[in-house]
C-alpha positions as CSV (number, residue, x, y, z in Angstrom):
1,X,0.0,0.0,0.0
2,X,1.1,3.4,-0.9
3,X,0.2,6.6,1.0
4,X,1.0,10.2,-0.6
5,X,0.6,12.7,1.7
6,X,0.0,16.6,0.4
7,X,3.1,17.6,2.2
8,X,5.6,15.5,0.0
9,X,5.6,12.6,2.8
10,X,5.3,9.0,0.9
11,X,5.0,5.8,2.9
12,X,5.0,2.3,1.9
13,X,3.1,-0.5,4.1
14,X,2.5,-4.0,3.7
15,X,-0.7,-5.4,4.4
16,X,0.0,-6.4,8.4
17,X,1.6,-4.0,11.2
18,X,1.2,-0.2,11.7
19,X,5.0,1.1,10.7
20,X,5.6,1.8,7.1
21,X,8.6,-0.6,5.8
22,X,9.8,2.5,3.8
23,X,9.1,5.6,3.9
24,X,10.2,9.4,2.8
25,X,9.8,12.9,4.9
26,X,7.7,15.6,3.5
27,X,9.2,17.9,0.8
28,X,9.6,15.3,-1.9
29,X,8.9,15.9,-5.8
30,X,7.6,12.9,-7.4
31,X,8.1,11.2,-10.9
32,X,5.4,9.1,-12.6
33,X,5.2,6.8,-15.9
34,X,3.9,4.2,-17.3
35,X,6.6,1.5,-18.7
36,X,6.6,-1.9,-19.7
37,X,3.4,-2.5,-18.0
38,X,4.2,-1.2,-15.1
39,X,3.4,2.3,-12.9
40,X,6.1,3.6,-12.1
41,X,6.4,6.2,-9.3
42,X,9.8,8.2,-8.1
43,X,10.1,9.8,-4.8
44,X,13.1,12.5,-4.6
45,X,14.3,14.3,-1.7
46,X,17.4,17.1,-2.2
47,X,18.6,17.8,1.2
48,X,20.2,15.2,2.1
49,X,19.4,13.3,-2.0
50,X,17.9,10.5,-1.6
51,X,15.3,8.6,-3.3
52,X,13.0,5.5,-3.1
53,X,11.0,4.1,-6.7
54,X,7.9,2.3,-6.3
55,X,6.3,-0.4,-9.1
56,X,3.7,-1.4,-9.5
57,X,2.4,-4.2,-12.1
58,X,-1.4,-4.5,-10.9
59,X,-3.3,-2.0,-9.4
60,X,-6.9,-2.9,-7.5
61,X,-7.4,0.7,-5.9
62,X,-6.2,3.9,-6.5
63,X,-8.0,7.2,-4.6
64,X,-7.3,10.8,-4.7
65,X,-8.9,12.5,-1.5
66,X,-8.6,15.9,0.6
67,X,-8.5,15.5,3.5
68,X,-9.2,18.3,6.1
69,X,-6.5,17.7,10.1
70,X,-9.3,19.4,12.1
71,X,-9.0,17.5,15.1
72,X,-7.3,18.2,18.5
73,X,-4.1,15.5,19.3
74,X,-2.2,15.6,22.2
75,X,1.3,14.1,22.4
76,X,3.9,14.5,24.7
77,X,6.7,14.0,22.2
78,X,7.3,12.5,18.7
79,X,10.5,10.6,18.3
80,X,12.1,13.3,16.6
81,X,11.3,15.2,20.0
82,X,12.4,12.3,21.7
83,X,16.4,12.4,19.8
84,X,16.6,16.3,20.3
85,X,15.9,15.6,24.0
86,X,18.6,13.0,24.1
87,X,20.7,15.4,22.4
88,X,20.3,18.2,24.9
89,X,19.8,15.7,28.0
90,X,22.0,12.6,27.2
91,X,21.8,11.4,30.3
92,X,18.3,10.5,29.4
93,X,19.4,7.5,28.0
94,X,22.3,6.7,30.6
95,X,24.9,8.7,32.7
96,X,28.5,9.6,31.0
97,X,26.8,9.4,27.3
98,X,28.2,11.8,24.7
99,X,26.1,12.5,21.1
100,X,28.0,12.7,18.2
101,X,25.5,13.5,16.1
102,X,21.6,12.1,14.9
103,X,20.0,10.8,11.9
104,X,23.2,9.1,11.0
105,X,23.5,7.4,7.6
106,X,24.2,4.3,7.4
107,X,23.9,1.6,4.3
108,X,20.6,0.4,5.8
109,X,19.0,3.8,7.0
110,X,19.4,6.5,9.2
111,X,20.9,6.2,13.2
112,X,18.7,7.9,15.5
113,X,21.3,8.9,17.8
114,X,24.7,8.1,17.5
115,X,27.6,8.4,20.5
116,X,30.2,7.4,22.8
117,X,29.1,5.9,26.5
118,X,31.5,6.5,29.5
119,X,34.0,3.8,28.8
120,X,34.7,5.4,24.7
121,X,32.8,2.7,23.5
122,X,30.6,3.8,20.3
123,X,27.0,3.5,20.5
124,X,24.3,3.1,18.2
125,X,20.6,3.9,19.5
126,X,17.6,3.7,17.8
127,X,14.1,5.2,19.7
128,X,11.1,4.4,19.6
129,X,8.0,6.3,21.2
130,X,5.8,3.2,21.7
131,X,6.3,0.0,22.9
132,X,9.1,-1.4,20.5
133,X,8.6,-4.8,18.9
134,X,11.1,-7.1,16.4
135,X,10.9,-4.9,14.3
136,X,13.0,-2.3,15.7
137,X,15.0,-4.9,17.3
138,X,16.3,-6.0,13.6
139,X,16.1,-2.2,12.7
140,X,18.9,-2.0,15.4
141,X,20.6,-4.9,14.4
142,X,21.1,-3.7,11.4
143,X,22.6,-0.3,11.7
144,X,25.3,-1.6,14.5
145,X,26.4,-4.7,12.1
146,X,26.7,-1.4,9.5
147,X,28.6,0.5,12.2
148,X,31.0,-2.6,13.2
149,X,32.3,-2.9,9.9
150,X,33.9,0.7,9.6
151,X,34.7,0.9,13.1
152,X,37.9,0.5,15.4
153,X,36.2,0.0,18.9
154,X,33.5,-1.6,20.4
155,X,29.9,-1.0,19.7
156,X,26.8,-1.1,21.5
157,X,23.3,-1.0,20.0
158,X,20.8,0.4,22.3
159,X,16.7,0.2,21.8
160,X,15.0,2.9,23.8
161,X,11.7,3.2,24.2
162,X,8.7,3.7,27.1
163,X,8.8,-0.1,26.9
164,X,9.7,-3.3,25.2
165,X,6.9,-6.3,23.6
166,X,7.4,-9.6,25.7
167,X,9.0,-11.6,23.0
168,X,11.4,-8.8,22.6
169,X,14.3,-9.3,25.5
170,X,15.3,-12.8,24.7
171,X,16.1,-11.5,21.3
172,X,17.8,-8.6,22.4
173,X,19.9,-11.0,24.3
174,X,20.7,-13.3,21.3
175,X,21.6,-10.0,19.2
176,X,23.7,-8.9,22.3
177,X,21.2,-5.6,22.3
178,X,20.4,-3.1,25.5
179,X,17.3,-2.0,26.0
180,X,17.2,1.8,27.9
181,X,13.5,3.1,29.1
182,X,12.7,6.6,27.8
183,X,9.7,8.1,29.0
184,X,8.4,10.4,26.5
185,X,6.7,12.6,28.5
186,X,10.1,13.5,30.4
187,X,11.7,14.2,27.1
188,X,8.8,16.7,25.9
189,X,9.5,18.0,29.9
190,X,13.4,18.4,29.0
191,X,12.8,20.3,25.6
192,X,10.4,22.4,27.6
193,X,13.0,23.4,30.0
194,X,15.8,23.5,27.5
195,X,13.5,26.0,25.5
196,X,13.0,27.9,29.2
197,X,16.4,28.4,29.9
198,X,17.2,30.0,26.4
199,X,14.7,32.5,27.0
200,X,16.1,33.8,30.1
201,X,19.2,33.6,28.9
202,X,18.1,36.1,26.1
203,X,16.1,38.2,28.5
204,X,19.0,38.5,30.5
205,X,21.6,39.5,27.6
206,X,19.3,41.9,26.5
């Protein structure tokens, strides 16, 4: 299934689970044709370039609708939230952590948040602001076997989340994963404060 959003977004699903298995942010320009039987449609983002192509070779819906966001949703943080409050609290996720940076690139995707713990080991963290399942487990997998390859020192793959599915932990375990709880209502409470303390830091310069 393929969802076009009227801000650019595009986001593929299969037919089971509620995360997309690819996606793009909004601000893309898109590229259609028809060729060799098949629709053909081309995501593109500029900044950073990047791409996805979607065929299809049978089509049993297709729907063009406006749709009007009038209702009233209250979240405490998104995910994106959830890495800039890592980023300005890392202790969030555990003491003596030090971001290097976020939305890392790696061959399978993009790293979260990416660091050094205490003890110069590199870490690798992928959040999650509901319960995480296998899925983000392999996610996880993924981007630290990416980050193994290329680096000189040890690496540890963190899942943090507000909680982990049962059949989650043994896996963990067999992958050699850690799983950190992140609340995201104390995140949304950190960027709150962060934001609070560059006011009156303004105030008092001026």
């Amino acid at each position: 299934m393929l969802i076009i959003k009227e801000d650019g977004s595009l986001l593929v699903h299969r037919s089971v689970g509620y995360e997309p298995v690819n996606w793009q942010p909004p601000g893309c320009i898109f590229h259609t044709q028809a060729k060799g039987g098949l629709l053909e449609i081309h995501a593109v983002r500029q900044k950073p370039p990047e791409s996805v192509r979607v065929s299809f070779d049978r089509i049993d819906l297709m729907s063009a609708i406006e749709l009007v966001d009038s209702g009233e949703f209250s979240l405490y943080a998104s995910e994106e939230d959830m890495h800039k409050a890592i980023l300005v609290e890392p202790s969030l996720l555990e003491e003596g952590f030090s971001p290097i940076s976020y939305e890392k690139k790696v061959e399978p995707g993009f790293v979260d948040v990416y660091g050094e713990d205490k003890n110069g080991r590199l870490v690798v963290v992928e959040v999650k602001r509901k319960t995480a399942g296998k899925q983000a487990v392999i996610q996880l997998a993924k981007y630290v076997d990416a980050i193994r390859k290329r680096a000189d020192r040890q690496v540890r793959g963190v899942l943090a989340a507000p909680d982990a599915a049962k059949d989650v932990q043994k896996l963990m375990e067999n992958l050699g994963l850690e799983f950190k709880r992140l609340d995201p209502k104390k995140c949304a409470e950190t960027l709150q404060h962060a934001e609070t303390r560059k006011l009156a830091e303004f105030f008092e310069r001026a």
